[in-house]
N, C-alpha and C positions, 0 to 999 in steps of 0.2 A: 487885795483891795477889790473893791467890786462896787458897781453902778446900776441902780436900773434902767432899762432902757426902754422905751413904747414901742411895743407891739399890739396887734390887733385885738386879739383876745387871750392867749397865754402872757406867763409872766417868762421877763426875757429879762437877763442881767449883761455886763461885761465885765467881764474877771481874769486879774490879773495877782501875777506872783514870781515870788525870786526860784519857782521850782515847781515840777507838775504836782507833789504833793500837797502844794500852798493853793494851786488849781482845785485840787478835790476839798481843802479844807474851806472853801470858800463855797464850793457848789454843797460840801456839810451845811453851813452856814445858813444857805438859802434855803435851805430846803429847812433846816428847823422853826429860821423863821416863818415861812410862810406857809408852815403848816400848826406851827403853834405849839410845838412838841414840849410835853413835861415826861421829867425821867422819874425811873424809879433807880433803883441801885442792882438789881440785876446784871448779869454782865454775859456776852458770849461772846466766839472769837471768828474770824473766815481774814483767809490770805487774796493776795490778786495780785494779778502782773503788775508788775514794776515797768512799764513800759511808755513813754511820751509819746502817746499814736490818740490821735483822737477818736479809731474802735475801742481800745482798750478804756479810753477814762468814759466814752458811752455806756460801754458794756458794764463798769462798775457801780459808776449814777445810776442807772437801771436797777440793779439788783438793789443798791440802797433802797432805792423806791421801791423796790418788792418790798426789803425786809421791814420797809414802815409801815408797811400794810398788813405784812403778817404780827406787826407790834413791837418790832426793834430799830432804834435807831441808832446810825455810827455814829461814834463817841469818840474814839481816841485811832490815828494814824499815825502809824509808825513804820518806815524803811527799814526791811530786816533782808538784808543781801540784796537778792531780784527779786523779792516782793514786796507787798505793801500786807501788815498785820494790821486789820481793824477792828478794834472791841466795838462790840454792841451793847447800848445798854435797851432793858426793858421799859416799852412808852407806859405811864401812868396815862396820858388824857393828851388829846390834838385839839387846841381850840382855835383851827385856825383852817386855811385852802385846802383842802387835799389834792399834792400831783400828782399826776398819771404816770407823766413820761418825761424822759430828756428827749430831744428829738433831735436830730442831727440837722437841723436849720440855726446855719452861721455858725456851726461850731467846725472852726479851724483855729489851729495852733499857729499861731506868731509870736515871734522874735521878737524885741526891741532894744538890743542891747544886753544887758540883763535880765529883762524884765519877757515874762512870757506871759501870753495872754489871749484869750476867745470872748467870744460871746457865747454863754447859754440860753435856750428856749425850753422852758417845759410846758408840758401839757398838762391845763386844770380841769 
């Protein structure tokens, strides 16, 4: 699940899920949205820590946002042991923000039961 929320001049969400993976599928989410991404059917692949540390899901937001730039975006996440396998597919056209960054403003990992959950800020 996920919300937006107001901030100054970047877009800033609150995103929640039954697991850190359901975190990244959501910060996938945002970023296609708001950046307007159409796919093509191309496909590549790159692994990443399996870890619930908010460097690590930094660090991997980040690189999405690299690979969108260099013209791939994550498509499919999948739990393979300790890491995370993400296909990329090849962007056909963005008609939409381009991010810069995720930036570590509010992004801390909370508890709520089951439910876990931050807030992201990225940089447009």
């Amino acid at each position: 699940m996920r919300k937006p929320i107001e901030h100054t001049a970047d877009i800033a969400y609150e995103i929640s899920g039954n697991s850190y993976e359901e975190l990244l599928e959501e910060a996938r989410n945002i970023l296609f949205e708001e950046e307007g991404i159409v796919l093509d059917n191309e496909e590549k692949e790159k692994t990443y820590p399996l870890e619930e540390m908010e460097d690590v899901f930094f660090d991997t937001v980040n690189d999405w946002i690299l690979e969108i730039s260099k013209g791939w975006a994550p498509w499919t996440i999948k739990r393979e042991g300790n890491e995370l396998k993400v296909t990329f597919r090849k962007i056909r056209k963005k008609e939409g923000t381009e991010i810069k960054a995720l930036t570590y403003h509010l992004l801390k990992f909370e508890r709520d039961g089951d439910v876990l959950k931050t807030k992201v800020v990225f940089d447009t």
